[in-house]
Backbone bond lengths (Angstrom), bond angles and torsions (degrees), N, CA, C in turn:
res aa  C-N    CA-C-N  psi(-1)  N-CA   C-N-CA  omega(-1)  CA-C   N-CA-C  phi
1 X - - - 1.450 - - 1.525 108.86 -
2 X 1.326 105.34 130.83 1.640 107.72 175.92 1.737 109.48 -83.20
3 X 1.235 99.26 131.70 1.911 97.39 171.23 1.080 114.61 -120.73
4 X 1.273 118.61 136.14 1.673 128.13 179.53 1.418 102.89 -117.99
5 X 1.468 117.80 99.96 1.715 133.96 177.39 1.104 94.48 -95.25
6 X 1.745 152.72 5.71 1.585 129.95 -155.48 1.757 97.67 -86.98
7 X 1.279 110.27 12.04 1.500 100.98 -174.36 1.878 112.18 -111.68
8 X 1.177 99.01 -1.53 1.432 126.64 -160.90 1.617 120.91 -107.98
9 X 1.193 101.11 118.73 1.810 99.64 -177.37 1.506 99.85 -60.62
10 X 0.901 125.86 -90.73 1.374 137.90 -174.44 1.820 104.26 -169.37
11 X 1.547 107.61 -44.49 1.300 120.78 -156.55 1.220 127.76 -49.38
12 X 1.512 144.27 142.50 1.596 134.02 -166.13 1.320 103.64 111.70
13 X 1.572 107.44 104.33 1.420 93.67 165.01 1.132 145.61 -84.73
14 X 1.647 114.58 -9.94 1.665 153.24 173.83 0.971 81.46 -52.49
15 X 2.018 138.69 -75.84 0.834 156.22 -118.12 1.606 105.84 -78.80
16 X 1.650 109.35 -52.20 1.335 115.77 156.03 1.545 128.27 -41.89
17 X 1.428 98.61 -51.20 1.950 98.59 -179.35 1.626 121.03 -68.85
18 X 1.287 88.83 -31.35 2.299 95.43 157.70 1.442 108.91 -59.28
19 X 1.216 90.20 -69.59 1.518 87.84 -164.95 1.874 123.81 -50.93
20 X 1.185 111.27 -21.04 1.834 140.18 139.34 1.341 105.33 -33.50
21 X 1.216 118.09 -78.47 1.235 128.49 -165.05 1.398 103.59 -69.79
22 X 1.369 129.76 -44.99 1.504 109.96 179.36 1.357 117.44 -71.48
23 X 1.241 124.15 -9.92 1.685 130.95 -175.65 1.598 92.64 -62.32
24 X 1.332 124.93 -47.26 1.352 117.13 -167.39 1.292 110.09 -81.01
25 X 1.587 128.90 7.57 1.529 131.76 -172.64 1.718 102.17 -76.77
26 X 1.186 127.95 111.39 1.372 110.54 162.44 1.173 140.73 -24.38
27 X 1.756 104.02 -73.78 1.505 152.38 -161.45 1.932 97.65 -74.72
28 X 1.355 109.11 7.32 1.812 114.37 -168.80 1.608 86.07 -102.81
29 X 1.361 128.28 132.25 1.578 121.42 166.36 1.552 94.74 -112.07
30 X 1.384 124.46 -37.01 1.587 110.27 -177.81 1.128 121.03 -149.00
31 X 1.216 137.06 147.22 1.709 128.61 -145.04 2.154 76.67 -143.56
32 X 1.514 87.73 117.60 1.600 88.50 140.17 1.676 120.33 -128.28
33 X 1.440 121.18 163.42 1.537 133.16 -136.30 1.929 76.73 -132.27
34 X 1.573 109.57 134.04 0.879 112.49 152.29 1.835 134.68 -139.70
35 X 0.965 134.68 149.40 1.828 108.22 177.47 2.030 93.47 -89.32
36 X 1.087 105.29 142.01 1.634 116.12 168.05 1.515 105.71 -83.63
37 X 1.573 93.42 156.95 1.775 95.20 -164.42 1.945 82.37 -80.97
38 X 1.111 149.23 36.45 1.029 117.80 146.57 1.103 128.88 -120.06
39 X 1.353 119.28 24.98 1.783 109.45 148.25 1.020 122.02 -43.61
40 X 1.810 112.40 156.70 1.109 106.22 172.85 2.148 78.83 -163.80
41 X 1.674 86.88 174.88 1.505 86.63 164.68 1.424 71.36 -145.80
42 X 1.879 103.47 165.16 1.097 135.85 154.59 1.505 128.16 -152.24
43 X 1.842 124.34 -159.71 1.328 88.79 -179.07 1.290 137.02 -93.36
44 X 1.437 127.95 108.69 1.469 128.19 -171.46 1.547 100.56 107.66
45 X 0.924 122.83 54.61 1.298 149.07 156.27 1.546 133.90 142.36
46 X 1.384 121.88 171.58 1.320 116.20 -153.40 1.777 100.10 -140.69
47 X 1.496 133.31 112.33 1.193 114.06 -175.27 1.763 104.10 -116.44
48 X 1.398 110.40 126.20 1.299 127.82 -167.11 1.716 107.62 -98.70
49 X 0.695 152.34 96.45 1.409 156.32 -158.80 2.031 107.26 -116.08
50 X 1.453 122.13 109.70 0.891 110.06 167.17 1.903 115.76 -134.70
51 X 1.286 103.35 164.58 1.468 111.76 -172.35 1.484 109.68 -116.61
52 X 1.220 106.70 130.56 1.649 133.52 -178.03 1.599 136.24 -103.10
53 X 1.184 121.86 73.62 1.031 108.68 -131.17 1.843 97.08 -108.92
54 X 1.083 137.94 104.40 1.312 135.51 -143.14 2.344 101.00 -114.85
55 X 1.053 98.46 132.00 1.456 109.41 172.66 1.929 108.45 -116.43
56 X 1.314 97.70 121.36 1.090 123.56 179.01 1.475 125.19 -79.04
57 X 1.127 131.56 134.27 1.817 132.91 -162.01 1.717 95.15 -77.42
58 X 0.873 127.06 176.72 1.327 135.16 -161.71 1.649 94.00 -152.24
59 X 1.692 103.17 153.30 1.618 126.71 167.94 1.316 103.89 -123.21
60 X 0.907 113.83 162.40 1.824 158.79 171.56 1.790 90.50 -81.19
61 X 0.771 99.68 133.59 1.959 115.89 151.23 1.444 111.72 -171.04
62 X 1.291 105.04 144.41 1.552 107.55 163.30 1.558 130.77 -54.86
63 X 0.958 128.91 143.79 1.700 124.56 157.49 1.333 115.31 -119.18
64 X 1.427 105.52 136.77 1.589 113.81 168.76 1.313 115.65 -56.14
65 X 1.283 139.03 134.06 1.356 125.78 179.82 1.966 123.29 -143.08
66 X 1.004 160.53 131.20 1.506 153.24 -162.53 1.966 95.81 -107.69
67 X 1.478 106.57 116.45 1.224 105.17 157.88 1.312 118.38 -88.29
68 X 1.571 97.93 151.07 1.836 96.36 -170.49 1.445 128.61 47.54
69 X 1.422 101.92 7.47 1.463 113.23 173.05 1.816 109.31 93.56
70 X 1.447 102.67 -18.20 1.421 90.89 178.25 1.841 108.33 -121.60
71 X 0.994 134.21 -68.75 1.591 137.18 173.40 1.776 107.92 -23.86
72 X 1.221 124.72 93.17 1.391 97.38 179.48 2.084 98.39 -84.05
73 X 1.405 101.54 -167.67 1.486 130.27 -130.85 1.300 107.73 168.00
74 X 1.571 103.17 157.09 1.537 114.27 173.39 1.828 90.18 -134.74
75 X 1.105 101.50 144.24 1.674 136.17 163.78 1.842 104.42 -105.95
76 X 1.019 101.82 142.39 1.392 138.40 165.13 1.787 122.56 -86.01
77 X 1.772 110.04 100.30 0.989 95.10 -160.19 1.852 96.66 -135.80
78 X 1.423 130.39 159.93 1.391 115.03 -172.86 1.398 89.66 -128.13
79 X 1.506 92.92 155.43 1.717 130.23 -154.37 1.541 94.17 -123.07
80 X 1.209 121.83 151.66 1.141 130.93 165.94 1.522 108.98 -82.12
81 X 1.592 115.30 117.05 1.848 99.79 177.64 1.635 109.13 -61.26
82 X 1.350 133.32 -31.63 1.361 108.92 174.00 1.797 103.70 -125.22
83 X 1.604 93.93 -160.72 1.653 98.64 -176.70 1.246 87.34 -140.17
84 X 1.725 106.68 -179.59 1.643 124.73 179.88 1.494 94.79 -75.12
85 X 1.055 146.85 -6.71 1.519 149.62 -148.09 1.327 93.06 -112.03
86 X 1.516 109.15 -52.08 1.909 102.48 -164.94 1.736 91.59 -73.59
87 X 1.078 104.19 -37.48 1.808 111.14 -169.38 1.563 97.57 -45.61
88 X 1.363 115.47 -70.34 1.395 110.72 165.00 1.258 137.92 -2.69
89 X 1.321 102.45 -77.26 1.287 126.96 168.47 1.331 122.30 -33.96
90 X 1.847 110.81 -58.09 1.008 132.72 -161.24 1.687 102.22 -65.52
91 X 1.471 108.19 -38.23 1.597 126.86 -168.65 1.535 100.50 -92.63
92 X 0.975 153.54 -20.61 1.425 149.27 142.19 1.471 104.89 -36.11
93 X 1.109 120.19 -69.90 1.930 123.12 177.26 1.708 96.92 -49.03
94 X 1.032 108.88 -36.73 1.531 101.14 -160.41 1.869 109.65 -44.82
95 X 1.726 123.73 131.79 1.252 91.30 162.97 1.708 145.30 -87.45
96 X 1.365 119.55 126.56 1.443 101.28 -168.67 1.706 90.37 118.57
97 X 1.412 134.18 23.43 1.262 125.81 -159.25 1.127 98.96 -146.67
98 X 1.712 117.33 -89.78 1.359 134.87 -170.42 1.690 116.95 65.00
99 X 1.426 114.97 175.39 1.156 116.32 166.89 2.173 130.40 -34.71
100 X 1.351 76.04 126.41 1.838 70.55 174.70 1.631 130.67 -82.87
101 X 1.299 121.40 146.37 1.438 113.58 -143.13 1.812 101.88 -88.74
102 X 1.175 108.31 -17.48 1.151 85.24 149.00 2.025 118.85 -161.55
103 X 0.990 156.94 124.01 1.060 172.46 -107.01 1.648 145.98 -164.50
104 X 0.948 115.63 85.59 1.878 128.58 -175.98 1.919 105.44 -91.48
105 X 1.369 84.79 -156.09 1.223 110.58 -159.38 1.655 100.63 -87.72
106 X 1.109 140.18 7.39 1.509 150.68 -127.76 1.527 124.14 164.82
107 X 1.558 113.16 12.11 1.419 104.50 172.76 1.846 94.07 163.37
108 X 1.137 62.37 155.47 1.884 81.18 -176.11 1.948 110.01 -130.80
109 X 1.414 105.14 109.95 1.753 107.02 174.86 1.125 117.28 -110.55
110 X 1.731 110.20 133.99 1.166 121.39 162.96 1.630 117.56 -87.94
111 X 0.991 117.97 142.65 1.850 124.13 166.69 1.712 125.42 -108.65
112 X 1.237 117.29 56.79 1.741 104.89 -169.85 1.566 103.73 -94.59
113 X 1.542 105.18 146.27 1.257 125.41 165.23 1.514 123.72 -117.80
114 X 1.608 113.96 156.73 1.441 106.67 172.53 1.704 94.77 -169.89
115 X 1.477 87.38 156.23 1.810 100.98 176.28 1.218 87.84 -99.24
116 X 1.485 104.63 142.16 1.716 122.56 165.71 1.663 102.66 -131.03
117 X 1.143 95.00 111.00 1.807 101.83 166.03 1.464 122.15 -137.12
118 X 2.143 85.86 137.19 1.569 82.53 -140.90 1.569 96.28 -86.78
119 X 1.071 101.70 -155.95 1.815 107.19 -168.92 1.131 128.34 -68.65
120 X 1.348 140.52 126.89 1.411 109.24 -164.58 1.559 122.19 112.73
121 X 1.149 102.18 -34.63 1.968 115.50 -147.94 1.593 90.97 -128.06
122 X 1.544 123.38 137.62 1.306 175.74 15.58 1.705 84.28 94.28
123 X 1.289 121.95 -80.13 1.584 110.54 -148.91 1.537 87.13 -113.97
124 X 1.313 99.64 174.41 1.865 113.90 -173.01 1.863 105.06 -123.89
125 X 1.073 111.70 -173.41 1.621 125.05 164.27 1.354 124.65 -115.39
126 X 0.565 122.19 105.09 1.875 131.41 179.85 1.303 93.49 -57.38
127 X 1.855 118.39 130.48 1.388 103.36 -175.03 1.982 79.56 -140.10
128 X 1.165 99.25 132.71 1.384 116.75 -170.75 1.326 111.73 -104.58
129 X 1.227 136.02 109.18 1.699 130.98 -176.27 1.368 101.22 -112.81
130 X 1.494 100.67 117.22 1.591 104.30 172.27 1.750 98.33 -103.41
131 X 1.246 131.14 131.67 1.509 132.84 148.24 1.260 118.80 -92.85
132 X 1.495 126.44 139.41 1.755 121.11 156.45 1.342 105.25 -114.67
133 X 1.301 120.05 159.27 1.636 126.46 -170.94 1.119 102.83 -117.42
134 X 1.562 162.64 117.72 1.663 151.58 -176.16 1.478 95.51 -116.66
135 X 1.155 114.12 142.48 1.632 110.33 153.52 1.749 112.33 -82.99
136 X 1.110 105.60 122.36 1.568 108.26 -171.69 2.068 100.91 -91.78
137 X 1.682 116.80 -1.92 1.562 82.65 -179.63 1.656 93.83 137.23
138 X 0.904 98.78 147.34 1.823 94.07 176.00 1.650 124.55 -142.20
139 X 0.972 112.24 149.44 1.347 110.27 -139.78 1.933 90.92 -146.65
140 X 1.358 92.55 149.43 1.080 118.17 153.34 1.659 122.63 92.90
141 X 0.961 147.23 -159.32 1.631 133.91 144.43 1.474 100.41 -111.49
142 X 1.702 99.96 130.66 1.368 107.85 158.41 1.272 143.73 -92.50
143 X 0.716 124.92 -148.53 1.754 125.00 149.79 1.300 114.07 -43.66
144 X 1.720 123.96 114.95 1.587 145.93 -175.08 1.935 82.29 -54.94
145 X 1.642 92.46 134.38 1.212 99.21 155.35 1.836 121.27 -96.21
146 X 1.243 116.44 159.29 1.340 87.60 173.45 1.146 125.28 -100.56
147 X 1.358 105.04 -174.39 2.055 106.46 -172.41 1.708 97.19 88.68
C-alpha cells in the first residue's frame, strides 16, 4: 500500500490505530493522511480532526453487452474490489476500532475522546479526535477475479 502522510502532523492517536488497521486491508492500494482545517486547541481541550482518504485496487471482469442494440458482445469493465461499506465492516472487527459513529454512502466517522492529565496537575485537557474516511478513487489491477 502506498501512503501519502505529507499532509499530516502526526497527531491523533485513533488516527494511528486506523491507519494500522488499514495496512492489513488488501483491497486498499493507497491511503492518503490528512489534518482538517478544523483543529484547534483551546483552554481545556484540544480538537484534532483528520481526513482519510483511501483508493481501492480494482478488477477486470467481463460485461454482457448488445451493440447497436442487436449483436451482443462483452466489454471490459473495472469494479472496485471493495466499498466504504465492506471497509466498515472490516474496521468494526478491527481491535481498538469498532463500529463508526456515524456513516453514509461517502465516508465513514470516527469520534474518540479522552482526559489526559499530565503529572503534577489538578485539571486535564479534553482531547477530542474526530476522523473521516473518503474513498478517494480506485486504481490499479488487483487480484484476478475468477471466471
Amino acid at each position: 500500500m502506498d501512503i501519502d502522510a505529507g499532509g499530516w502532523t502526526g497527531e491523533g492517536s485513533f488516527t494511528t490505530v486506523l491507519i494500522d488497521a488499514l495496512r492489513g486491508v488488501d483491497a486498499i492500494a493507497a491511503l492518503r493522511i490528512e489534518d482538517a482545517p478544523s483543529s484547534r486547541v483551546d483552554a481545556g481541550y484540544a480538537l484534532i480532526a483528520n481526513e482519510l482518504f483511501v483508493t481501492f485496487r480494482t478488477q477486470q471482469r467481463r460485461q454482457p453487452v448488445r451493440h447497436f442494440g442487436l449483436i451482443p458482445g462483452t466489454r471490459a469493465v473495472s469494479a472496485p474490489t471493495m466499498s466504504l461499506e465492506a471497509l466498515a465492516a472490516v474496521l468494526a472487527d478491527a481491535e481498538g476500532i469498532g463500529e463508526p459513529d456515524y456513516a453514509d454512502e461517502g465516508m465513514l466517522q470516527y469520534l474518540r475522546t479522552e482526559r489526559i492529565v499530565a503529572p503534577y496537575q489538578t485539571t486535564g485537557v479534553k482531547v477530542v479526535e474526530l476522523v473521516r474516511i473518503y474513498e478517494a478513487g480506485a486504481v490499479g489491477p488487483g487480484p484476478k477475479s475468477p471466471g
